[in-house]
C-alpha positions in Angstrom: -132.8 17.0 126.6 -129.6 16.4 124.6 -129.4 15.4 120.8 -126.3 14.7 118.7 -126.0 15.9 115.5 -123.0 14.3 113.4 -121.1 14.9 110.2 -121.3 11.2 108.6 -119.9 11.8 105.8 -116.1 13.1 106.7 -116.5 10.1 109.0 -116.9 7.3 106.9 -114.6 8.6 104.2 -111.8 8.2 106.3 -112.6 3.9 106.7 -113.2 4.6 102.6 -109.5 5.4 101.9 -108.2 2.7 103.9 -109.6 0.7 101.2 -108.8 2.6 98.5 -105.2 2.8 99.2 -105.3 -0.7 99.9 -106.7 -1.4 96.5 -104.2 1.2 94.1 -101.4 -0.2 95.9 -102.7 -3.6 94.2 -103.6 -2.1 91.3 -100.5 0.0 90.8 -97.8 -3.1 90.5 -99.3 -4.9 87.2 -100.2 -1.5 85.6 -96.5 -0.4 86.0 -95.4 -3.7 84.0 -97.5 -3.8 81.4 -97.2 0.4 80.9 -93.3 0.1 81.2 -92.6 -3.0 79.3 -94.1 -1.5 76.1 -92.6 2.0 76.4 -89.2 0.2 77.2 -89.7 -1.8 74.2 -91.0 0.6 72.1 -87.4 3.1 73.1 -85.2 0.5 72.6 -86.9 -0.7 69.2 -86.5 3.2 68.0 -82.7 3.4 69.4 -81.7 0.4 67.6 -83.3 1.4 64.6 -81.8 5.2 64.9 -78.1 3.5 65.6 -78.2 1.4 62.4 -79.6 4.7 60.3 -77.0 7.0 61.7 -74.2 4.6 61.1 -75.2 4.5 57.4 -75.2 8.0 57.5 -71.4 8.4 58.8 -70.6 5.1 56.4 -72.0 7.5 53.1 -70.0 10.7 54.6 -66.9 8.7 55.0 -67.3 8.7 58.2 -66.2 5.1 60.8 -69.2 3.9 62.2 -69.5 3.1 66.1 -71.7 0.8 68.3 -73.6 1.3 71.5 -75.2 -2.1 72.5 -77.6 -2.6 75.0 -77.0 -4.1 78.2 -79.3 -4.8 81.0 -82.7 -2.4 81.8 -83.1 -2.5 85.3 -86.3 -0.4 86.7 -86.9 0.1 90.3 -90.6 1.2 91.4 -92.0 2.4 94.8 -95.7 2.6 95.8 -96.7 4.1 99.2 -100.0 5.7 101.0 -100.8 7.4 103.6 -104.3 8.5 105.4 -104.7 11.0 108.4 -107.8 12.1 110.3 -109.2 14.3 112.6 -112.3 15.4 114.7 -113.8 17.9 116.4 -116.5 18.2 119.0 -119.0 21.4 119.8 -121.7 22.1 122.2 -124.2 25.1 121.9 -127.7 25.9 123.4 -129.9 25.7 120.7 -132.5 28.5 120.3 -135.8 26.7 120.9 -135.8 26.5 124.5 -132.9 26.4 127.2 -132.9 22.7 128.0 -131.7 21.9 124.5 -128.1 21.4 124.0 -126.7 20.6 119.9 -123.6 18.8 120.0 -121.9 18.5 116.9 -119.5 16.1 116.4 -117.0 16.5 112.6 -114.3 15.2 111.0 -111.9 15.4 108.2 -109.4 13.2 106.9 -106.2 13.3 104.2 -104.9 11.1 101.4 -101.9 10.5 100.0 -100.4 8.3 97.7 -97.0 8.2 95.6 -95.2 6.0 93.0 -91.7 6.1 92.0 -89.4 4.5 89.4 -85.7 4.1 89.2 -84.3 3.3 85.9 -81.4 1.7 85.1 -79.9 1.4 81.8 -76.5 0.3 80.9 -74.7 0.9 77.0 -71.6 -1.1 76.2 -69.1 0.2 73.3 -68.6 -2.1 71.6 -64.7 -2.4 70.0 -61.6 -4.5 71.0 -60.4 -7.7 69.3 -63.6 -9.8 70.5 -65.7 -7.3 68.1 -63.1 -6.9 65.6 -63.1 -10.6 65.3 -66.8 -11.1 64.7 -67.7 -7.5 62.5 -64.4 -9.0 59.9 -65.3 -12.2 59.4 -67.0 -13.5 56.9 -70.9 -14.0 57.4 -71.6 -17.8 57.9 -72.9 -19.3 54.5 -75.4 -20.9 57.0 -76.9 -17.5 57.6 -77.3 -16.8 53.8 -78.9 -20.0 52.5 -81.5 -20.1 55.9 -82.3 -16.5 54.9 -83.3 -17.9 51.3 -84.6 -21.3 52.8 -87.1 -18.9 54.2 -88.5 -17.1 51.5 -86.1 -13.8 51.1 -85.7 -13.0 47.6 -82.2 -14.3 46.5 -81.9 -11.3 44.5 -81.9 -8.7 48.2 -79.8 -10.9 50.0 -77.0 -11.4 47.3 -77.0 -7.8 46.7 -76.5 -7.0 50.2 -74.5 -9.8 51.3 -72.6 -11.3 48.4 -69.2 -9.7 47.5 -68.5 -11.6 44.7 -69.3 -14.9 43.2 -67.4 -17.5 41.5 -68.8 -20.2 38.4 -65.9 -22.6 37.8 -65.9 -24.2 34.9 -64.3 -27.9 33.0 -62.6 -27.3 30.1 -62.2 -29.8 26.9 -58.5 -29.2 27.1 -56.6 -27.5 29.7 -57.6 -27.2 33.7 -60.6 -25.6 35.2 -61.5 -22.0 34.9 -62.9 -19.9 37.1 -65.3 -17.1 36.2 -66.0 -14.3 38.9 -68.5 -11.6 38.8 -68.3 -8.9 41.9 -71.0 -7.5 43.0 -68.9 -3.8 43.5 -70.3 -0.3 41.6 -66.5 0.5 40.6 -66.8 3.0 37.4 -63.6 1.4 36.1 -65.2 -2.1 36.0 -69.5 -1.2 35.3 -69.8 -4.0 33.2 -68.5 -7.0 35.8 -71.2 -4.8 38.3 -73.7 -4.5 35.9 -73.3 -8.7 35.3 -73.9 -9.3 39.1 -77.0 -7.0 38.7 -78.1 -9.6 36.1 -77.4 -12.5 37.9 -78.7 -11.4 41.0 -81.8 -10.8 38.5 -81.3 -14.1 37.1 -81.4 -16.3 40.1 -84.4 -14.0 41.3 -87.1 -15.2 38.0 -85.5 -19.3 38.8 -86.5 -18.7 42.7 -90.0 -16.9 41.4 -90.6 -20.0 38.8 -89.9 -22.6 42.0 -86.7 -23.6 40.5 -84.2 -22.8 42.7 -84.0 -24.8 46.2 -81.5 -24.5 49.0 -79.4 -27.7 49.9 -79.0 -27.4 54.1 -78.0 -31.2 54.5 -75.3 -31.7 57.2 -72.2 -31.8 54.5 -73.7 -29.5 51.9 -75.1 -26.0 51.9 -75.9 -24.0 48.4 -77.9 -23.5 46.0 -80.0 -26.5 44.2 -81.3 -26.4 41.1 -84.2 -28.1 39.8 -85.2 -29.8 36.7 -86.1 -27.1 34.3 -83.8 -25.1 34.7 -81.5 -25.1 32.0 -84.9 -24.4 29.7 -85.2 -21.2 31.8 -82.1 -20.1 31.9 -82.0 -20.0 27.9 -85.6 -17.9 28.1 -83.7 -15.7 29.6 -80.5 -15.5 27.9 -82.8 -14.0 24.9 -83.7 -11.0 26.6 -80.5 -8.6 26.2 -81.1 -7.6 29.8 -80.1 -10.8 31.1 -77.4 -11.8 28.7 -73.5 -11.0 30.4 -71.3 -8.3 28.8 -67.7 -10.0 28.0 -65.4 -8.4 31.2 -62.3 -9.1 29.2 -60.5 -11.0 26.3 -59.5 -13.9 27.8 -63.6 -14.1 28.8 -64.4 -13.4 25.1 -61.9 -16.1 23.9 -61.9 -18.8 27.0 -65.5 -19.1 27.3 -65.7 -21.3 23.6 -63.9 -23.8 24.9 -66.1 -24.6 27.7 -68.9 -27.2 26.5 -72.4 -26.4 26.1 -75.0 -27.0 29.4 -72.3 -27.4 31.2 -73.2 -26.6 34.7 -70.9 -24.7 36.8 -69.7 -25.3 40.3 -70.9 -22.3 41.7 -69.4 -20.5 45.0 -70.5 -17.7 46.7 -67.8 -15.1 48.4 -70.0 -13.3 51.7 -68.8 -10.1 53.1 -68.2 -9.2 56.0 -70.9 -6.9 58.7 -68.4 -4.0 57.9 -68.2 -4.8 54.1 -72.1 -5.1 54.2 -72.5 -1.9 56.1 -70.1 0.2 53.9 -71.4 -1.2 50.2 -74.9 -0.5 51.5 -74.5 2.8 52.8 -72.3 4.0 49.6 -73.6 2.1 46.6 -76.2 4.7 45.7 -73.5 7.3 45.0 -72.2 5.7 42.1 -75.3 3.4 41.2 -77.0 5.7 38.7 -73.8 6.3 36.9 -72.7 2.3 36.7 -75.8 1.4 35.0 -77.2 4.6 33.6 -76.4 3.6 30.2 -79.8 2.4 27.7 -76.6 0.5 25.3 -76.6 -1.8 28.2 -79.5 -2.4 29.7 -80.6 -4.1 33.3 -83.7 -5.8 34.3 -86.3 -4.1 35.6 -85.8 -5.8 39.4 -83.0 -4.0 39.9 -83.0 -1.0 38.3 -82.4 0.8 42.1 -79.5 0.5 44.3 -79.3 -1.9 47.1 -80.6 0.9 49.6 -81.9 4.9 49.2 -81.3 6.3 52.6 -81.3 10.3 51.3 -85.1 10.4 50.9 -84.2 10.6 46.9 -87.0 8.6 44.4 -89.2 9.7 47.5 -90.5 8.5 50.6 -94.2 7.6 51.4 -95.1 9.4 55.2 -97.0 6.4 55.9 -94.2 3.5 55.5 -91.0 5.8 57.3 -89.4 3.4 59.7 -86.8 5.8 61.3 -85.4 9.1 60.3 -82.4 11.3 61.9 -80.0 14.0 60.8 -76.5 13.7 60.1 -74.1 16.9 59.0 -76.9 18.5 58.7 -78.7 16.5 56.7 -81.8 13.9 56.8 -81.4 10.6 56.6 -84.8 7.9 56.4 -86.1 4.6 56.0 -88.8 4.3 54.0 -90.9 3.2 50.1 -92.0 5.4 47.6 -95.5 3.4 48.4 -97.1 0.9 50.9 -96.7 -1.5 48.1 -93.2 -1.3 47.9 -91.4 -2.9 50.4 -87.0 -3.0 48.9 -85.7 -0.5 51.0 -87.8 -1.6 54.4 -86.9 -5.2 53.8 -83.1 -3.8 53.5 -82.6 -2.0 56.9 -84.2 -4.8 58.4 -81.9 -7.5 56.9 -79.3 -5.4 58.2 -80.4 -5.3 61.8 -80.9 -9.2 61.7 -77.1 -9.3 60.2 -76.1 -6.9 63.2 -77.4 -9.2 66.0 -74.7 -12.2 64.4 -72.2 -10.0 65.7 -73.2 -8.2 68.6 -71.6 -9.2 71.7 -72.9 -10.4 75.0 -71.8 -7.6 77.7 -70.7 -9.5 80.2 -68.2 -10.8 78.1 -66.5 -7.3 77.8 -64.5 -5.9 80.4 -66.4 -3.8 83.1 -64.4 -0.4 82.6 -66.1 -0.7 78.7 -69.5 -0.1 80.1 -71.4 3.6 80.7 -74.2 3.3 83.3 -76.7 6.0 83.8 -79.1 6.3 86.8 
């Protein structure tokens, strides 16, 4: 008599991973995309982020700043399996009597499986007359009215991107004069920069009380004011935070002879990316010292420079965007509190002005761009 006496369980295993390596290969595809789009997303959020904080860094060292834009991410991956097997067969006399013969039939099997990625990312300097052309030129007034048309507070975006602005004016006798306030923190001219701080502050409580509109009609853009205004405005003019210091004495003498409620043509000079960049970066350094002075008081909205990036007036853990370290020093985005949201809203204004004048890459010649695989 002859029984059989067989290791099932190596066995079947073997028709087991067939299956399974028929299934991860499935599996392994969509997993990769969804895993590597949001880590790819998530690095390249952090990068751009890191390349606008550094850049403010060199801008408040006196240091050029210098662009790396992204080009194309290109990711390669490779999934592959393999299964072996083997079996062996036995015979012995089993020990119960001489006529019976075990024969024992086993197997064993192997599994292998392997996934591989290939990145490719590509960086593009960006520099030449194409970049020079757009980071010089004036920001579009279209970019600055749609930014308010939106809801930004007028006050953020004409301290970031107004260099100066203009309020002409009919006289009684004589031609048109033109009043100009720059929004620049020069210690030999604090009270023209303390005046744009007020009218920055000023156009901020008329947007707050629903007063000030945008007009974005096909042959006007600016501001509009509505009716009511002119009452607000005098409110205003009562405080002595809000009321202009005389710049100079042709100011202190011309203005008489303009006539009352007369409302002025007014005209907005942008910067530049570069000019927004630098007065951004810099303007804390002399901030404190411009309007540091209780005879001449500011209001309360912007009693802090455009942006702190030196962690000074400190720096709630919980809203840091990005942080590096420049000349050995740190450098961060971030509010004293969650509630506060200035210096956020800031760096994030400035990465929406950035993408204005970034270039597409395969407009740049080919020897300008740095692959790494």
């Amino acid at each position: 008599m002859r029984t059989f006496s067989f290791t099932h369980g190596k066995l079947a295993a073997i028709p087991t991973a067939l299956v399974a390596i028929g299934l991860l290969a499935g599996c392994q595809g969509p997993t990769a995309l969804r895993t590597s789009f949001y880590h790819y997303s998530e690095a390249y959020a952090s990068s751009v982020n890191e390349q606008m904080l550094l850049n403010l860094a060199r801008r408040a060292n006196g240091h050029p700043a210098y662009f790396l834009q992204m080009g194309l991410i290109n990711s390669t991956f490779t999934f592959s399996g393999a299964v072996g097997g083997n079996t062996t067969s036995s015979r012995g006399k089993n020990q119960i009597g001489p006529t019976i013969t075990t024969e024992v039939l086993s197997g064993g099997g192997t599994l292998n499986l392997s996934a591989a990625e290939q990145p490719t990312f590509t960086f593009t300097p960006l520099a030449g007359s194409t970049f020079a052309q757009a980071i010089f030129a004036p920001i579009s007034p279209t970019i600055f009215f749609s930014l308010l048309d939106q809801g930004r507070p007028v006050d953020q975006l004409m301290r970031a991107m107004v260099y100066a602005v203009d309020f002409t004016y009919r006289r009684t006798n004589g031609p048109p004069r033109t009043f100009t306030i720059h929004n620049v923190p020069d210690l030999e001219r604090q009270a023209d920069y303390r005046n744009f701080l007020r009218l920055a502050a000023t156009y901020r409580e008329l947007q707050k009380a629903a007063l000030l509109d945008v007009a974005l009609e096909t042959n006007q853009i600016g501001f509009r004011f509505k009716p009511g205004v002119a009452e607000k405005l005098q409110e205003l003019r009562q405080r002595k935070e809000y009321q202009l210091e005389p710049e100079s004495e042709w100011e202190a003498s011309q203005m008489s002879q303009i006539p009352p409620n007369q409302i002025p043509i007014v005209s907005l000079r942008l910067r530049t990316f570069e000019g927004v960049l630098g007065a951004v970066a810099t303007e804390a350094a002399t901030y404190d010292l411009a309007v540091n002075d209780p005879t001449h008081p500011i209001p309360a909205s912007e009693r802090e420079p455009i942006l702190r990036i030196d962690g000074t007036g400190g720096v709630d853990p919980s809203t840091r965007l990005v942080a590096v370290t420049y000349m050995g020093k740190r450098y961060q985005i971030g509010d004293s509190s969650p509630k506060v949201t200035w210096n956020r809203d800031i760096f994030i204004l400035l990465n929406h002005l950035f993408t204005q004048v970034s270039i597409d890459p395969d407009k740049l010649p080919v020897q300008q761009l740095i692959q790494l695989h």
